[in-house]
C-alpha positions as a Markdown table, in Angstrom:
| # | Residue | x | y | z |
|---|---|---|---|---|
| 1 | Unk | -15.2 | -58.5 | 22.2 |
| 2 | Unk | -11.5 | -57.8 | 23.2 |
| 3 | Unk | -10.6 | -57.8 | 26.9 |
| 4 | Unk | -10.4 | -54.5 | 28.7 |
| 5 | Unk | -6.3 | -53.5 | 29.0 |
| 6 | Unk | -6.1 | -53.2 | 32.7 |
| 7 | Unk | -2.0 | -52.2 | 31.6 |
| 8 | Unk | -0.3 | -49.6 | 29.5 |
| 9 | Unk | -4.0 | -47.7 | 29.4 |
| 10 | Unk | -1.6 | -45.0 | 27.4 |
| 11 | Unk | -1.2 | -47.0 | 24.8 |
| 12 | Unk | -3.1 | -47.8 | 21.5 |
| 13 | Unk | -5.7 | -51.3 | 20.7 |
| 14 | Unk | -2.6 | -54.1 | 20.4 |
| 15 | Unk | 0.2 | -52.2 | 21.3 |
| 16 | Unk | 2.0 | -53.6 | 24.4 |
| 17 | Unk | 5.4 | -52.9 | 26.3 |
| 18 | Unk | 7.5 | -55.7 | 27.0 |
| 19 | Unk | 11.1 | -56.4 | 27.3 |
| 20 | Unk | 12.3 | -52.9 | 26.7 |
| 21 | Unk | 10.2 | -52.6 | 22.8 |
| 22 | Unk | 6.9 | -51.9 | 21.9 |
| 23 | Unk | 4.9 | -54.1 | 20.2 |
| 24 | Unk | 2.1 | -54.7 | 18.2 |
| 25 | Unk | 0.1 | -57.6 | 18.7 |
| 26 | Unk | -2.7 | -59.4 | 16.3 |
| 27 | Unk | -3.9 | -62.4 | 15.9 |
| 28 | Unk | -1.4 | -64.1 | 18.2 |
| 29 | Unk | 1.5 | -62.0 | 16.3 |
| 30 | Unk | 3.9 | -59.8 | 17.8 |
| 31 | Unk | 5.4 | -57.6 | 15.6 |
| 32 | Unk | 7.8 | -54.6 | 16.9 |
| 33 | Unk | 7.5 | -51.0 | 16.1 |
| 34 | Unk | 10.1 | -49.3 | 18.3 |
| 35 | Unk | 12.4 | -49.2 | 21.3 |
| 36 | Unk | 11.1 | -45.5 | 22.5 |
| 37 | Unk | 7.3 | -44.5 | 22.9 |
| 38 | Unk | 7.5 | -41.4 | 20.5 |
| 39 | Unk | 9.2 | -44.1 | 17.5 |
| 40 | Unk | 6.4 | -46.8 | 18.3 |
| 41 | Unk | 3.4 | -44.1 | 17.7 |
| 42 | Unk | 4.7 | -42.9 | 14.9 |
| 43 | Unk | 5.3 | -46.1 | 13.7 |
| 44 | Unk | 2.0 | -47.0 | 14.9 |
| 45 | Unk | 0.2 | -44.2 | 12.9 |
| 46 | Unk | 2.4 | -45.2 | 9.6 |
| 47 | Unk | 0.9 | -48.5 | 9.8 |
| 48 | Unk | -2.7 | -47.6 | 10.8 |
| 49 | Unk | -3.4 | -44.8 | 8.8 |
| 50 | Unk | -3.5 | -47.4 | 5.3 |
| 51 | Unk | -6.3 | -48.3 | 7.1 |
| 52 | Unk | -8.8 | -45.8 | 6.2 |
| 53 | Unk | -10.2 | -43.3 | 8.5 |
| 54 | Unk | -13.9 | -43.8 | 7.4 |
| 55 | Unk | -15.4 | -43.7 | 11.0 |
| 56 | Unk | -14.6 | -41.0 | 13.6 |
| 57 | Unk | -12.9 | -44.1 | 16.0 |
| 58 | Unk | -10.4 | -44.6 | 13.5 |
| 59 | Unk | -9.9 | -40.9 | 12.4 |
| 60 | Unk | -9.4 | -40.4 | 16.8 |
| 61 | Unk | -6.9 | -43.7 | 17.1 |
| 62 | Unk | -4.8 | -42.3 | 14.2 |
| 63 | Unk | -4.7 | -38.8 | 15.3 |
| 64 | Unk | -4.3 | -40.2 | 18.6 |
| 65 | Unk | -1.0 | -41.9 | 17.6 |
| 66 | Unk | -0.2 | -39.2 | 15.3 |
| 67 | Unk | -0.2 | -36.3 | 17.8 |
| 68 | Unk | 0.7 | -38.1 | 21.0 |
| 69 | Unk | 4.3 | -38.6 | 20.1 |
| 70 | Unk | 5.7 | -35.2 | 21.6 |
| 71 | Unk | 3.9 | -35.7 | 24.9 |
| 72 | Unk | 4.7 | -36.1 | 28.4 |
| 73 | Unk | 3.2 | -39.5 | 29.7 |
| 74 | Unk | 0.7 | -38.0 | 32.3 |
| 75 | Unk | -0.7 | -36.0 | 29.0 |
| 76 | Unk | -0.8 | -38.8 | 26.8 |
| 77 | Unk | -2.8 | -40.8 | 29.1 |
| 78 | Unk | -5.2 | -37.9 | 29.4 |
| 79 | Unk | -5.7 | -37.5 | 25.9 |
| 80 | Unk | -6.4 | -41.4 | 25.5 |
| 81 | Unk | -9.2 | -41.3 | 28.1 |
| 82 | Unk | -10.9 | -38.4 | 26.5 |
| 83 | Unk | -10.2 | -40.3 | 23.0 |
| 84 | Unk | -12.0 | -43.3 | 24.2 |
| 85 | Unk | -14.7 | -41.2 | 25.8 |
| 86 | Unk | -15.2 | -39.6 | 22.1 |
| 87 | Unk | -15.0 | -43.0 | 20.2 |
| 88 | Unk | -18.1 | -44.6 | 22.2 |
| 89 | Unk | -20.1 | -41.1 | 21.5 |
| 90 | Unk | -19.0 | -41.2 | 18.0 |
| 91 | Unk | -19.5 | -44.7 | 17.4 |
| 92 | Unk | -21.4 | -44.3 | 13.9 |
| 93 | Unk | -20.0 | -40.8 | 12.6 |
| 94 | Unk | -18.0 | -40.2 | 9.7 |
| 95 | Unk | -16.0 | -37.5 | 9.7 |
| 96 | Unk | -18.0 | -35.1 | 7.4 |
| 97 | Unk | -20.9 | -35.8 | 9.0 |
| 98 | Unk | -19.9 | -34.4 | 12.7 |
| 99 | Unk | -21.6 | -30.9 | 12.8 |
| 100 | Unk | -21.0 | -27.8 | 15.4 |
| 101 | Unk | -25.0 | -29.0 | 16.9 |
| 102 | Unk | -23.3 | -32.7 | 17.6 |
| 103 | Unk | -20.2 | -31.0 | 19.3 |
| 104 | Unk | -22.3 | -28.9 | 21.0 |
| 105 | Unk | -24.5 | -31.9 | 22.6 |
| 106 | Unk | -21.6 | -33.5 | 23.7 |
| 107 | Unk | -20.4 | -30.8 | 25.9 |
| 108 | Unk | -24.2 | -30.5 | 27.1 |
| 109 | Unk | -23.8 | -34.2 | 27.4 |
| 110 | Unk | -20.4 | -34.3 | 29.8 |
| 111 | Unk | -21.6 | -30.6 | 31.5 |
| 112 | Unk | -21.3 | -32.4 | 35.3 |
| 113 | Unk | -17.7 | -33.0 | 34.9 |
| 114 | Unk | -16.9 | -29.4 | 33.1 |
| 115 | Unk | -13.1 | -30.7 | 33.3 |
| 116 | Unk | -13.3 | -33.3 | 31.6 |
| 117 | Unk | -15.8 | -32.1 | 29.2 |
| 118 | Unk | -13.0 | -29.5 | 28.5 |
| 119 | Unk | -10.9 | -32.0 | 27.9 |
| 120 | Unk | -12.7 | -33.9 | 25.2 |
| 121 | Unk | -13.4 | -30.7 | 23.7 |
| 122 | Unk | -9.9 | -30.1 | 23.5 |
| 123 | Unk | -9.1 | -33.6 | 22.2 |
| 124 | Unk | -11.6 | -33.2 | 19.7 |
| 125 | Unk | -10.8 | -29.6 | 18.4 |
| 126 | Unk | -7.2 | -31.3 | 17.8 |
| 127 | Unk | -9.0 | -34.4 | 15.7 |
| 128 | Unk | -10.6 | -32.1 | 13.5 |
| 129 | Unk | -7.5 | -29.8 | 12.9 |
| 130 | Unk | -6.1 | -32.5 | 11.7 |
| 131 | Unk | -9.2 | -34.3 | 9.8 |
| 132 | Unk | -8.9 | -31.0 | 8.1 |
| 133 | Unk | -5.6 | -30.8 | 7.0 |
| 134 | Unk | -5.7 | -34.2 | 5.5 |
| 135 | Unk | -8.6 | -33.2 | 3.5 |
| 136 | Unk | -11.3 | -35.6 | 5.2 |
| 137 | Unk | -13.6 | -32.8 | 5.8 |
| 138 | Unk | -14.5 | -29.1 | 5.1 |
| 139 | Unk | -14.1 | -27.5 | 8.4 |
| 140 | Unk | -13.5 | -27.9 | 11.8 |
| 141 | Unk | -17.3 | -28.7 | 13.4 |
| 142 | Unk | -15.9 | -27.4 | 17.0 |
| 143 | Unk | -14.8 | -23.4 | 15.9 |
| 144 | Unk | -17.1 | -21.3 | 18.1 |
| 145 | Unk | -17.8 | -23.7 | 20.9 |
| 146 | Unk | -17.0 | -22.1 | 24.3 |
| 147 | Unk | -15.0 | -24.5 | 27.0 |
| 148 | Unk | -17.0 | -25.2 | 29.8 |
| 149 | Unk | -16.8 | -22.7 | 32.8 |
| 150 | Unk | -14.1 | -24.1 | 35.4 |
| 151 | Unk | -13.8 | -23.5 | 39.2 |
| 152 | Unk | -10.7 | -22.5 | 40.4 |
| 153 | Unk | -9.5 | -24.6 | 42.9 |
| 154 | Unk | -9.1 | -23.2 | 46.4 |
| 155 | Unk | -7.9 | -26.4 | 48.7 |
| 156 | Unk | -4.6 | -25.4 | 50.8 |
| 157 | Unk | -2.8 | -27.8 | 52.5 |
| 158 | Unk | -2.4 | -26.5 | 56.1 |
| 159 | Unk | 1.0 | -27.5 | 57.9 |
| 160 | Unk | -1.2 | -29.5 | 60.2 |
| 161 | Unk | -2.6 | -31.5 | 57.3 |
| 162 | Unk | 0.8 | -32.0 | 55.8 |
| 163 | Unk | 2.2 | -33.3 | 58.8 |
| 164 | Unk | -0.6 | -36.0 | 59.6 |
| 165 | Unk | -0.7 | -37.2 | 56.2 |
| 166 | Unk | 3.6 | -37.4 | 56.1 |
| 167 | Unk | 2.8 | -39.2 | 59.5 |
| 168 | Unk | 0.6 | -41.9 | 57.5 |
| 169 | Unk | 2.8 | -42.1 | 54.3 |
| 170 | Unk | 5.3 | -44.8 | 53.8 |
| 171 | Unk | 9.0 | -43.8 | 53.4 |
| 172 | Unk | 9.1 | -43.2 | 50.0 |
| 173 | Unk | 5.8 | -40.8 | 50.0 |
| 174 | Unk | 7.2 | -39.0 | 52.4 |
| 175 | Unk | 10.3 | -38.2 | 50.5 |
| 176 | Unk | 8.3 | -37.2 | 47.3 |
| 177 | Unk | 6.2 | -35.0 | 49.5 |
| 178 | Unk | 8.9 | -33.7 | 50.5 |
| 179 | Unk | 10.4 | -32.9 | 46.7 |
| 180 | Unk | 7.0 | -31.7 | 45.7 |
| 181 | Unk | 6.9 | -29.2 | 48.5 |
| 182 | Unk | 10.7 | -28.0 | 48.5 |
| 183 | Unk | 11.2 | -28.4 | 44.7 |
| 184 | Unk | 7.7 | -26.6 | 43.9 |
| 185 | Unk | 7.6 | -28.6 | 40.6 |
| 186 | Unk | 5.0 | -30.9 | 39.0 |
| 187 | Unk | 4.4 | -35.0 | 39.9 |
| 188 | Unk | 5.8 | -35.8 | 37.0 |
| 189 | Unk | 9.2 | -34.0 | 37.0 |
| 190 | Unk | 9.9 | -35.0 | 40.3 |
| 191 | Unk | 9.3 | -38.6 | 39.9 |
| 192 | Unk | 12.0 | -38.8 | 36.8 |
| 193 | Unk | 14.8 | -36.6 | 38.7 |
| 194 | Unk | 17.8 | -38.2 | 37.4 |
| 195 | Unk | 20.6 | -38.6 | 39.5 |
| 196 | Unk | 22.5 | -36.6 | 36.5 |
| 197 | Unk | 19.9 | -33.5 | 37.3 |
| 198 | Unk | 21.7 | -33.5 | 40.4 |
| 199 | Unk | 24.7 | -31.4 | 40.9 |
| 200 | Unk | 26.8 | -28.9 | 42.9 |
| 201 | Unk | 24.1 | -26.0 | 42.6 |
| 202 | Unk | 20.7 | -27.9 | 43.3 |
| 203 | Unk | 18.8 | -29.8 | 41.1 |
| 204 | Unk | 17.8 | -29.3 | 37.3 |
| 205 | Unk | 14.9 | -29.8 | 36.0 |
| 206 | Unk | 13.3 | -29.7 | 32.7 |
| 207 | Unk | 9.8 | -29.3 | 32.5 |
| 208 | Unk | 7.9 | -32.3 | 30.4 |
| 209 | Unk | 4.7 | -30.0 | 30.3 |
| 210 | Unk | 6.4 | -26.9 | 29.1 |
| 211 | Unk | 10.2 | -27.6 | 28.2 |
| 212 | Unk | 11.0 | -24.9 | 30.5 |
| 213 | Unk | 14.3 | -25.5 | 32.6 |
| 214 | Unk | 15.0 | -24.3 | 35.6 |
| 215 | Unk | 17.4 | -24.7 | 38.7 |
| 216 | Unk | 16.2 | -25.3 | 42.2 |
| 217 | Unk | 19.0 | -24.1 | 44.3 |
| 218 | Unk | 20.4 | -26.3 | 47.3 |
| 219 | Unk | 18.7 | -25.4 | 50.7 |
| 220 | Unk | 19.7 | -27.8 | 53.8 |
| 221 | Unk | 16.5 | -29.2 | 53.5 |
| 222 | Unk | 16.8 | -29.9 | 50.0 |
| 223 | Unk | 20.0 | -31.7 | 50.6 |
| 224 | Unk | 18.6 | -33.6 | 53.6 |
| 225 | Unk | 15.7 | -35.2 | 51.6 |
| 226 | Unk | 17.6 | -36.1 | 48.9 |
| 227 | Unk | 20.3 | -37.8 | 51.0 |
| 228 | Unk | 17.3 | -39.8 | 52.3 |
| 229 | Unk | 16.0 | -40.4 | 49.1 |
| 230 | Unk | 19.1 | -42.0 | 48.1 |
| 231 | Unk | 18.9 | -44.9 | 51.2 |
| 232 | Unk | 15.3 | -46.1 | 50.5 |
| 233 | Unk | 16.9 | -49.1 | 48.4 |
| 234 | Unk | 20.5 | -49.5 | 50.0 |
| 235 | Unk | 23.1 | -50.2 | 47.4 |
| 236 | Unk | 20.9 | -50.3 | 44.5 |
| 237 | Unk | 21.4 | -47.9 | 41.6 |
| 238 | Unk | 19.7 | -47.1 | 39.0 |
| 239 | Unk | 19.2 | -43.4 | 36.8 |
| 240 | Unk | 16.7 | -42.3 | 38.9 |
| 241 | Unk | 16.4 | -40.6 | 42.5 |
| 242 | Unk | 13.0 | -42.3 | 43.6 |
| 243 | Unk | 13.8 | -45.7 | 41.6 |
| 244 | Unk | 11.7 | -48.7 | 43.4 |
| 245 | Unk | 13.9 | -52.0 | 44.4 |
| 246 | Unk | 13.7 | -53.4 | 40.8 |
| 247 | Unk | 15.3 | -50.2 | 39.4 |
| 248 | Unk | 12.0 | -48.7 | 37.8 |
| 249 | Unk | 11.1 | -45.3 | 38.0 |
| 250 | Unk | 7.5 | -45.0 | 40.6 |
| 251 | Unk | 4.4 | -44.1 | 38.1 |
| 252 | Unk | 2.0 | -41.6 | 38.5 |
| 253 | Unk | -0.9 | -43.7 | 39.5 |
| 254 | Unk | 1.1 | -45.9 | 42.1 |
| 255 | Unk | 1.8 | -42.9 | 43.9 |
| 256 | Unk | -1.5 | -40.9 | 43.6 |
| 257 | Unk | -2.7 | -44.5 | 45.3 |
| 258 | Unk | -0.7 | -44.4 | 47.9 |
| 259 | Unk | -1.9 | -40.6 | 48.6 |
| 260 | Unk | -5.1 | -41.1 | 49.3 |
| 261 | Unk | -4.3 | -44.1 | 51.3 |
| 262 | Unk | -2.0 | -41.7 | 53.7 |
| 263 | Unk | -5.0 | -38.9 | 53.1 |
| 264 | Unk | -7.9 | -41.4 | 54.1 |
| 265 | Unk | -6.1 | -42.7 | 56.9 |
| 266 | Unk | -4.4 | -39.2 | 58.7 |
| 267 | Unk | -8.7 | -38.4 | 58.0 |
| 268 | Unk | -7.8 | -35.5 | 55.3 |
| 269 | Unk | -10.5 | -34.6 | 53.1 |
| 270 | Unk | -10.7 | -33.7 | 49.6 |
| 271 | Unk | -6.4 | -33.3 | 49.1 |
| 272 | Unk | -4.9 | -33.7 | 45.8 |
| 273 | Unk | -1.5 | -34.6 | 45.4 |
| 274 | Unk | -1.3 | -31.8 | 42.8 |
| 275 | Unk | -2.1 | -29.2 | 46.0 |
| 276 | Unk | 1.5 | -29.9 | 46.9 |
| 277 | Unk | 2.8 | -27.8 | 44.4 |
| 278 | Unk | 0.0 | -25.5 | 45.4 |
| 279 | Unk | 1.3 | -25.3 | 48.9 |
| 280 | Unk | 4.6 | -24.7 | 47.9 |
| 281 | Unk | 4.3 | -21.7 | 45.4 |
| 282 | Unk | 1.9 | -20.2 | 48.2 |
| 283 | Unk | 4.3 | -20.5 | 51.1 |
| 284 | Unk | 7.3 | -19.6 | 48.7 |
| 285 | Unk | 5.6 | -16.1 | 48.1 |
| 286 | Unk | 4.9 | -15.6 | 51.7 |
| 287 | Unk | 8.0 | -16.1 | 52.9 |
| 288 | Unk | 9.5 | -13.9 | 50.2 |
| 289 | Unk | 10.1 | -16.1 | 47.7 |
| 290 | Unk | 9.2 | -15.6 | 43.7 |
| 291 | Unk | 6.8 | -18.2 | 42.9 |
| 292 | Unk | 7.2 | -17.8 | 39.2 |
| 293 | Unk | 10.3 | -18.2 | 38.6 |
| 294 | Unk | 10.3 | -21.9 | 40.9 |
| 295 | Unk | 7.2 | -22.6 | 39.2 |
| 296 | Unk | 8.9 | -21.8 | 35.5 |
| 297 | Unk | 6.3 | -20.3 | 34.4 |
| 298 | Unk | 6.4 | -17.6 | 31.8 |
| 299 | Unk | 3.4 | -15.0 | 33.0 |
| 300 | Unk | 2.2 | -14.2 | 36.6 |
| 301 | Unk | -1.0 | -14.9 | 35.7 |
| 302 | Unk | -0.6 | -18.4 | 35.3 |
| 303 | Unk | 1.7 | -18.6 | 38.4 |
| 304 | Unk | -1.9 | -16.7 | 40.4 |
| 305 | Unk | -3.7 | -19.8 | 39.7 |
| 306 | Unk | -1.7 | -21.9 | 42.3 |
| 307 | Unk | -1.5 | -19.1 | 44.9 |
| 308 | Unk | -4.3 | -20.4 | 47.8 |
| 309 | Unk | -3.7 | -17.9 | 50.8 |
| 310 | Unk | -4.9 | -14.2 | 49.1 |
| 311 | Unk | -3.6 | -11.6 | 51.7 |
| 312 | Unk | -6.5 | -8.7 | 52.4 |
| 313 | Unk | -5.8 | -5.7 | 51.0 |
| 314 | Unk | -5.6 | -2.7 | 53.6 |
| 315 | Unk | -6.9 | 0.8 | 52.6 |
| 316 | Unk | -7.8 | 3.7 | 54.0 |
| 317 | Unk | -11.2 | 5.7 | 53.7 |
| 318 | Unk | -11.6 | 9.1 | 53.2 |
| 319 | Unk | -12.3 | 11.2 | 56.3 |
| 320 | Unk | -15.5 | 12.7 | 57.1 |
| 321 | Unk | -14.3 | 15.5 | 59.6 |
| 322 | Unk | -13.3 | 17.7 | 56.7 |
| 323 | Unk | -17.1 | 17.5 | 55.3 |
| 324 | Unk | -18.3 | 18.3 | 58.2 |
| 325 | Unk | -16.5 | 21.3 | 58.9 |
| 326 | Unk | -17.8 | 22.8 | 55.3 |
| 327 | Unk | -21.4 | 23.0 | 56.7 |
């Protein structure tokens, strides 16, 4: 049995980063396939697909590879943990012999964690669009399955909260709490701002979930945080703001660590970091502000999921004098 990657969980069985490449490794034999992730999994898919797709592990892997290519990082690794979730449940399936009743149990199957039962729903809608396309079965087995149900979230951040958990954070938290709330963008885009996003106006960003682009124009906070973003390591440079001291950009799961440390210790409860960008679209519209436009998204409705604080509507009732004057 092969030993469980405890690095690079976003990448395919045998493929490893090292030394600016990636790699695939067998039998003690490294053999590259690109210098950028996009070119290593379609490299990766060129050379697994000869393989046959006669179980539904394989058909998942190479659709896996295939499809991955054009997304962000935070996606990819999503997709690969519902892919693995799907390849232990699939284990002995073919292809053609996945049916709408089998798709159906899984979602029964995964119905306590409705998001993530989404998710490999999703994941495996995908696996069959494309299992159908290259002709390795009739039709897609999950057409007319309903997602799962989803609770919106609620959780706001109070100011109180935000400052006791900025209070327990370590410097460089602080100053991506501080982009997340200022910046109203997501995790992702604000860990890979680019000192060449910065410039005279504010900072640009372009969305890796959407490909929207948008500018966040300079406020004096905004300029204060990036000032202090740019002493955490001294003299070092590198291409990003939030670069750590060997140059690297900071990963997702480092700093989602490092939140619930801060959370756990200022005694928050049940905080994501992703509330942050909650927070700030919330407090954006109530001070005046048009949260759609800093969240970059293309419909209000979408920009109404991240809104926490709903302001009562006021109305007035009819009056009951005039009534009572007709008797």
């Amino acid at each position: 049995m092969s030993r469980r990657r405890v690095t690079d969980k976003h990448l395919p069985p045998c493929v490893y980063h090292k030394h600016g490449a990636f790699w695939l490794v067998k039998r003690g034999k490294w053999e590259k396939l690109a210098a950028t992730l996009p070119e290593a999994l379609a490299e990766y898919a060129r050379r697994t697909q000869t393989h046959g797709s006669g179980t539904m592990p394989e058909l998942i892997e190479r659709v896996l590879a295939h499809h991955s290519k054009n997304l962000a990082p935070n996606t990819q690794a999503q997709y690969r943990i519902a892919g693995e979730k799907l390849k232990k449940v699939m284990a002995e399936f073919s292809p053609e012999q996945v049916k709408s009743k089998h798709v159906a149990a899984i979602k029964m199957h995964l119905s306590e964690t409705p998001n993530m039962a989404n998710r490999v729903l999703s994941v495996l809608r995908i696996v069959f669009q494309y299992a159908v396309e290259w002709q390795l079965c009739e039709s897609n087995p999950c057409v007319g399955i309903k997602r799962h149900d989803e609770a919106k979230r609620t959780r706001y951040i109070t100011d109180a909260e935000y400052a006791a958990i900025y209070s327990a954070a370590p410097p460089r938290l602080q100053v991506i709490m501080d982009l997340l709330y200022l910046t109203g963008q997501r995790i992702g885009d604000v860990l890979s701002i680019r000192h060449a996003d910065i410039n005279q106006d504010g900072i640009a960003f372009s969305q890796q979930k959407t490909g929207a682009r948008l500018l966040v124009c300079w406020s004096s906070d905004l300029r204060e945080v990036v000032e202090r973003a740019r002493t955490l390591n001294g003299n070092l440079r590198a291409l990003t703001l939030l670069h750590n001291r060997r140059g690297k950009t900071p990963d997702y799961s480092t700093t989602k660590i490092q939140w619930n440390k801060a959370c756990e210790k200022a005694g928050v409860k049940d905080v994501h970091i992703h509330d942050l960008r909650a927070k700030s679209l919330t407090d954006a519209k109530q001070q005046g502000f048009n949260p759609q436009t800093l969240a970059g998204h293309t419909s209000e409705a979408m920009t109404d999921r991240y809104i926490r604080l709903r302001e009562t509507p006021q109305a007035d009732g009819p009056k009951l004098a005039r009534i009572l004057d007709s008797r």
